[in-house]
C-alpha positions in Angstrom: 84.2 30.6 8.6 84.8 26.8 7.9 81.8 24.6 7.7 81.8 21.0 8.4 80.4 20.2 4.8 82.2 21.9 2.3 79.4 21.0 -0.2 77.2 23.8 1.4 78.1 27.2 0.1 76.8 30.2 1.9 75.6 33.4 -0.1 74.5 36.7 -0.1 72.9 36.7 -3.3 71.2 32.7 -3.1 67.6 32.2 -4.3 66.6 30.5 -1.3 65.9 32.8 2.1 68.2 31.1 4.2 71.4 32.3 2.5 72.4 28.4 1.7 72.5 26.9 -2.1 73.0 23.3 -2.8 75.6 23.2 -5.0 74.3 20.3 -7.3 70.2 21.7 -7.4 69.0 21.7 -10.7 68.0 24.5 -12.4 64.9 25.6 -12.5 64.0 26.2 -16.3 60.3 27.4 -18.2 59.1 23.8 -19.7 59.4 24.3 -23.7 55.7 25.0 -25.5 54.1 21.7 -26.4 51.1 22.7 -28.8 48.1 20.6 -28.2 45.2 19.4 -30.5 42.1 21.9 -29.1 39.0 20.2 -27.4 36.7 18.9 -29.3 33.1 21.2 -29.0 30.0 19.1 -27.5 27.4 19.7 -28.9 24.6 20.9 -25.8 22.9 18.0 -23.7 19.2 18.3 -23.5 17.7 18.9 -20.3 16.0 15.6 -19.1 13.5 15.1 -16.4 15.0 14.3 -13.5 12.8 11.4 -11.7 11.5 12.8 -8.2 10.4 10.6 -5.3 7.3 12.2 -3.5 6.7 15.9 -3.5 4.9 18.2 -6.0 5.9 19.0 -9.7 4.4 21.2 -12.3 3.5 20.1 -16.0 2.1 21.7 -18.9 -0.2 18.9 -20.0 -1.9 15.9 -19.5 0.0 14.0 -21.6 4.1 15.2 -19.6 2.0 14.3 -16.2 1.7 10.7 -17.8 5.2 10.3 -19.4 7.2 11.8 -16.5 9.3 9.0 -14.8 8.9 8.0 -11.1 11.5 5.5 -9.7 10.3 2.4 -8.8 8.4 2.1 -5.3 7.5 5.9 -5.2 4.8 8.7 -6.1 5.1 11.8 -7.1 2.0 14.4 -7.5 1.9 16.1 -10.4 -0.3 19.7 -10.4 -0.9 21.3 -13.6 0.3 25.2 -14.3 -3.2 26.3 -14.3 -4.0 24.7 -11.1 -7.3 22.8 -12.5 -6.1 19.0 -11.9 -4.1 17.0 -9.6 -2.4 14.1 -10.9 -0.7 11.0 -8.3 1.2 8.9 -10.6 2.7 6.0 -8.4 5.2 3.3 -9.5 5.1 -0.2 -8.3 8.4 -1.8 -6.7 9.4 -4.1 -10.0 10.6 -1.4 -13.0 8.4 -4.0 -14.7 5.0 -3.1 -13.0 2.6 -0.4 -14.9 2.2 3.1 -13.4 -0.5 4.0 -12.7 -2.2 7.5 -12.5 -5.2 9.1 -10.5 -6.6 12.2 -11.7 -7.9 15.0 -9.6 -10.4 17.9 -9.9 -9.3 21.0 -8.0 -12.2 22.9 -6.7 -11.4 25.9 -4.2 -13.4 26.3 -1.3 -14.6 29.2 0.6 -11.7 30.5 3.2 -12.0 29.7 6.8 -12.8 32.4 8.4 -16.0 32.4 6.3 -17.2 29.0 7.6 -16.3 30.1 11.4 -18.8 33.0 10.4 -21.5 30.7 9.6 -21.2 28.5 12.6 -21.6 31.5 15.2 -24.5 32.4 13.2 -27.4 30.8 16.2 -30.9 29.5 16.0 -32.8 31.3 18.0 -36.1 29.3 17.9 -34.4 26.8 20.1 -34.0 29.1 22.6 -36.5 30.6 25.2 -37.9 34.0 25.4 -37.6 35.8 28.8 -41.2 35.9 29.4 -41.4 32.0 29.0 -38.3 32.1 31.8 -40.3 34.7 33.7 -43.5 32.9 33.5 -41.4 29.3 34.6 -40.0 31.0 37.5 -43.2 31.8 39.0 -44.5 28.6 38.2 -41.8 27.1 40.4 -42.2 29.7 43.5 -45.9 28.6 43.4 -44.6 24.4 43.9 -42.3 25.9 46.4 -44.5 27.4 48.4 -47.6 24.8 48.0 -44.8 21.5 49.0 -43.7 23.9 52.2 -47.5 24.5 53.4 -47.5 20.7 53.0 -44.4 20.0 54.7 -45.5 21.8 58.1 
C-alpha cells in the first residue's frame, strides 16, 4: 500500500497504538542520576497563639489571659480551665492603643426549672376562703332583693 508521505512508516510492532512511527521521534531515554545535596533539617517551629477575633478561648492563668494577642478593633473572651473567671480583653482600633481587660467572677445559679418551682408556689392569704365567698353571696341576694321591693 503506497502512502502519500513516505516519511510515515506503518508497523506492526510501533510503540504507539495506532500502528504509525515518526520516523525522526527521539528516543525516549531514563535521564542519567544527578545526586543532590540532602535538605537541610528545620529545626521544629513553636506553636504561637494565633490572634482570635471574638469568640471564647481557654487559658491556664491570669497572666496568658493578659498576654494573649487580640487584633486591633476586636475582643475576645477569655475563660479560665477551671471555669472560676471570665476575662473580656478588647483592643482598640490603633495597634498603638492599650488593651484593656475586664475581669469576671463566675458564680452558677440554680437551674431553671427550680426557679419556675418557686414562682407556682401561691400565697394563699391573698386569697378568700369559701365561707367569706359564701357569706358575700348572701350578702348580695339580700341588696337584690331589698332594691327589687324598692323598685315595685
Amino acid at each position: 500500500m503506497t502512502y502519500p508521505y513516505s516519511n510515515y512508516v506503518s508497523g506492526t510492532n510501533s510503540p504507539n497504538s495506532s500502528g504509525w512511527t515518526l520516523p525522526y521521534a527521539p528516543t525516549i531515554t531514563q535521564a542519567p542520576y544527578i545526586p543532590q545535596a540532602p535538605m537541610p533539617t528545620q529545626n521544629p517551629v513553636q506553636p504561637t497563639q494565633q490572634m482570635q477575633n471574638g469568640g471564647l478561648v481557654y487559658v491556664s492563668s491570669e497572666e496568658e489571659a493578659i498576654n494573649y494577642p487580640v487584633a486591633p478593633g476586636y475582643w475576645v473572651t477569655l475563660i479560665l480551665y477551671d471555669k472560676t473567671y471570665c476575662y473580656i480583653k478588647t483592643m482598640g482600633f490603633s495597634q498603638y492603643d492599650k488593651p484593656t481587660i475586664e475581669k469576671y467572677k463566675m458564680i452558677k445559679e440554680e437551674s431553671v426549672e427550680t426557679e419556675k418551682a418557686e414562682k407556682k408556689e401561691l400565697d394563699l392569704s391573698k386569697f378568700a376562703l369559701r365561707s367569706d365567698v359564701d357569706r358575700l353571696r348572701t350578702d348580695i341576694k339580700k341588696l337584690k332583693d331589698k332594691v327589687a321591693i324598692s323598685d315595685v
